[in-house]
N, C-alpha and C positions, 0 to 999 in steps of 0.2 A: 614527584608524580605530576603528569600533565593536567589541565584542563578536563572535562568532560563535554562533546560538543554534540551540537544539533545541525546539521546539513542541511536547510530547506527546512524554512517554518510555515508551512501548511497546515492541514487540518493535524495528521499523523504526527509531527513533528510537533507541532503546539502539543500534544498527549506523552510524547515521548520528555519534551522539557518538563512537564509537571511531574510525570515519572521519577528523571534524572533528578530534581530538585530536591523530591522528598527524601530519595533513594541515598543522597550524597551531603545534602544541608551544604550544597555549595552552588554557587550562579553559575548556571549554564552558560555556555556559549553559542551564540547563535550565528553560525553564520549563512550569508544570502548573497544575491548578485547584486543588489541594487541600492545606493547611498540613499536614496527617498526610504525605502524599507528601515534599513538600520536607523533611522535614525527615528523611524516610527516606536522600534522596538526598542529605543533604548530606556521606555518609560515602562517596559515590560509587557508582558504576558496578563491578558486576562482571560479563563476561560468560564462559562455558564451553561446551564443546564443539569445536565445529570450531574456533574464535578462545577464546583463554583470555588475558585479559587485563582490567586492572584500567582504568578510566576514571577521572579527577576529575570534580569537577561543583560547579556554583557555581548552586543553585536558587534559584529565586523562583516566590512565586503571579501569577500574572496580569501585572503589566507591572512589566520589570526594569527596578534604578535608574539604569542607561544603557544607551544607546542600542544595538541590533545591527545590526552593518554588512550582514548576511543574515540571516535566520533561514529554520532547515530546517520545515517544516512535517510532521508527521508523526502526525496524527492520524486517527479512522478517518474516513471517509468523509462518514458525518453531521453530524460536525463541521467537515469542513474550510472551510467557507467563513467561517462564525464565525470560526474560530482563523485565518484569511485576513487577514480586517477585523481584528482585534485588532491582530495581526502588523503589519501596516499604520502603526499609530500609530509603530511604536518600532522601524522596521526598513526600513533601506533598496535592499532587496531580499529576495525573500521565493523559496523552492523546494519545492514543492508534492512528497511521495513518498508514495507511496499508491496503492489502488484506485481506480477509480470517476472520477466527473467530477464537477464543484462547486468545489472548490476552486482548480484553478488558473483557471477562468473568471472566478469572484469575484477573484482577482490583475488580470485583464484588464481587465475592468467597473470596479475599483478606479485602473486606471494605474499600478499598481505594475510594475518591474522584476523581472520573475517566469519561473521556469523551472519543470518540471514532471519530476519522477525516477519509474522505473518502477523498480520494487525484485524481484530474482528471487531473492533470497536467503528462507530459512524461518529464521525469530528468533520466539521466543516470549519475554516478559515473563513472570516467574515470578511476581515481588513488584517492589514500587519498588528498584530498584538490584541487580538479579539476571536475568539472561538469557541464555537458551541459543540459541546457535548451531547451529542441525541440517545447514543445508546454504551456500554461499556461491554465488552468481551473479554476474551482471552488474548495475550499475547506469546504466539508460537518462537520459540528460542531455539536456535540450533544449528548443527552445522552437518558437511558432508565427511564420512567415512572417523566419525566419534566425536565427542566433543570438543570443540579449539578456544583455545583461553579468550579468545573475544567471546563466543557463545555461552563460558560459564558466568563472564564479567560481568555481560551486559544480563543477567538472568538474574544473578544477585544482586545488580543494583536495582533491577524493574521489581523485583520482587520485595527488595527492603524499601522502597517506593509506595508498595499497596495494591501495585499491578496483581491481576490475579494471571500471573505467570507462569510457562510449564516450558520446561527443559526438555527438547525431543531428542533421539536419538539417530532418528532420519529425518532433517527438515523438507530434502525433495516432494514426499509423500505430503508431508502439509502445505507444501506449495501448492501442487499438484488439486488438493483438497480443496484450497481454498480458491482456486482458478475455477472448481468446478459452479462454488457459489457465487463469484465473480460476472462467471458466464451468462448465470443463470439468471440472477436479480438484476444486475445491474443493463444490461441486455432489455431483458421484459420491461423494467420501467424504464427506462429510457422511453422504449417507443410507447410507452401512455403515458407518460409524462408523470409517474407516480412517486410516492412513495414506496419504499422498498417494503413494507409490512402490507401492501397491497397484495404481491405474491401470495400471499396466504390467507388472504381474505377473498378472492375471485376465486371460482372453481377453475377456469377457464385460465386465469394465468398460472397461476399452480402448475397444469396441466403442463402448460409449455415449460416453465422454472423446471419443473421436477426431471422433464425427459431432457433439459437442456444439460443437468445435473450429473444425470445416471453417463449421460453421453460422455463427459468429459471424462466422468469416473472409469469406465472402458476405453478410453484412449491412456491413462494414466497406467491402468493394467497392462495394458499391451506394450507401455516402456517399459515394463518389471517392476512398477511403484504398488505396492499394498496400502490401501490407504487405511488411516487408522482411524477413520468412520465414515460412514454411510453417506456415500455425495448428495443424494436427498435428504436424509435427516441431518445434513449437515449445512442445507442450505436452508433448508427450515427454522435451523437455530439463530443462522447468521440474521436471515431478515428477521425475526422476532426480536433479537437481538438488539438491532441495528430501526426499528419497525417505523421511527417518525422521522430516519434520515431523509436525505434525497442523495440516491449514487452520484457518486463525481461525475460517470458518464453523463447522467442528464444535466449535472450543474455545467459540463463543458459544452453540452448541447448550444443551452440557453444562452451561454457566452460566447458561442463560436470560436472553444479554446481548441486548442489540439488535446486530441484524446489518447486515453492508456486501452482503448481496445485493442489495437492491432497487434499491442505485445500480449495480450490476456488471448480474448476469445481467438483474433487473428493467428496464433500461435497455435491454439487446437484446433482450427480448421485446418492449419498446414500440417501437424504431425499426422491426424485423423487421414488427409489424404495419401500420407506418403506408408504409411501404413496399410491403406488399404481397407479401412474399417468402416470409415465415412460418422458422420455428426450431422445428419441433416436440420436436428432444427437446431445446435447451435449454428453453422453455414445459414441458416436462413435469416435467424433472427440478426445475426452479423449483415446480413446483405441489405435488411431491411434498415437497419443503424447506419449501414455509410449510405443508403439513399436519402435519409435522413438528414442527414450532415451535410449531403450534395442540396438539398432543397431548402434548407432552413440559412444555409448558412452560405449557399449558391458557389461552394466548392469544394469537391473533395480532401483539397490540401491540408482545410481543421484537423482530418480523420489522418490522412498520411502523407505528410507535407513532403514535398521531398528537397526541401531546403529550410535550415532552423526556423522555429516559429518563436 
């Protein structure tokens, strides 16, 4: 049996290694693009906060000396279908966790044995091998048209891990779901610069979260997705959830990184018009985020680069 590996050790990825650890009582593999990283991580994994524990890790750049019998994918957005194809070579079964869409399609497209994880936990990456825990959720497990032996693997391992894990039967709709909370939170605080448990403390952001919420949820209808909870009580739980993080969108603000909007909200502003339905104040609060990025950061390319960042 291969390896178990980890794709990108980020906030998500650091949670999915302590996962895998507990899940399997064997050292993960990490792998990343950059020999300074690896070699940070070769002293391991520490995470704090809500979870305070120590992870091993057994890194490599680029493609590890054996084989991984899964690897978690966990990169942002823009990356993931690259980091898909890669994963592909040296891994026989691949689990997509993250925002947005691209990557687990690229699994599809590929023929790989591929599941798709929706992550409602807030994990910030400090430095290589340091990560705080703010809040713990559920981790969404699943795949399209019935279960596929990556989505039952990686469900029994996150679940004998301690993860409080559920096996879907449609993950689209929990994509779909969780885009709508996505939108919603991480959208509104971005532009106050907040915390995401702000949402639900201000009448006023609420306001906007809630109808940004409901909007996504009627564009997800309108592709034939049921969702299997309420896009507003479902973003309500998330930032409660999540309530002393700061969203990636604002920590990439603040760093003038390249963002994971344009595959999240940017994607329901595009289905929304091609449909016919319209998302106004997701479209707004989107417009007001790449003006944002255009003045903070004095160019749009952070938000949509059009050559790799």
């Amino acid at each position: 049996m291969g390896a178990y590996c980890i794709v990108g050790l980020g906030g998500v990825g650091s949670l999915l290694a302590y996962y895998v650890y507990r899940g399997t009582g064997d050292t993960p593999i990490a792998v990343v693009r950059r020999r300074s990283q690896a070699m940070r991580l070769q002293a391991g994994l520490r995470l704090y906060g809500v979870v305070d524990a120590y992870v091993p890790l057994e890194p490599y750049v680029g493609t590890p000396p054996r084989g991984c019998r899964l690897s978690f994918i966990s990169v942002k957005a823009y990356d993931a279908a690259a980091a898909v194809e890669a994963a592909a070579e040296f891994s026989e079964m691949v689990a997509v966790a993250g925002n947005g869409w691209g990557g687990y399609e690229k699994a599809l497209d590929l023929g790989v044995d591929a599941a798709a994880i929706v992550v409602e936990s807030g994990v910030a990456s400090l430095e290589p091998g340091l990560a705080r825990v703010a809040g713990l959720g559920r981790l969404i497990v699943g795949s399209r048209g019935g279960v596929s032996g990556a989505a039952f693997e990686s469900f029994e391992i996150l679940r004998r891990g301690g993860a409080p894990a559920l096996l879907a039967g449609d993950i689209e709709a929990w994509r779909w779901l969780k885009a709508a909370a996505n939108s919603a939170i991480n959208l509104v605080t971005t532009i106050l610069g907040s915390r995401n448990g702000f949402v639900v403390e201000s009448r006023e952001a609420w306001r906007l979260a809630s109808r940004a919420a409901s909007e996504v949820g009627l564009v997800a209808s309108m592709l034939g997705y049921s969702l299997p909870e309420d896009p507003v009580e479902y973003t309500r739980l998330v930032a409660l959830q999540t309530y002393d993080n700061e969203s990636s969108t604002l920590q990439d603000l603040r760093r003038c990184r390249r963002s994971e909007a344009p595959y999240i909200a940017g994607r329901v502003v595009e289905e929304a018009s091609r449909l016919g339905v319209g998302a106004p104040t997701v479209e707004a609060l989107y417009s007001l985020l790449q003006a944002l990025f255009a003045l903070k950061c004095g160019s749009m390319e952070r938000l949509n680069p059009t050559t790799p960042n």
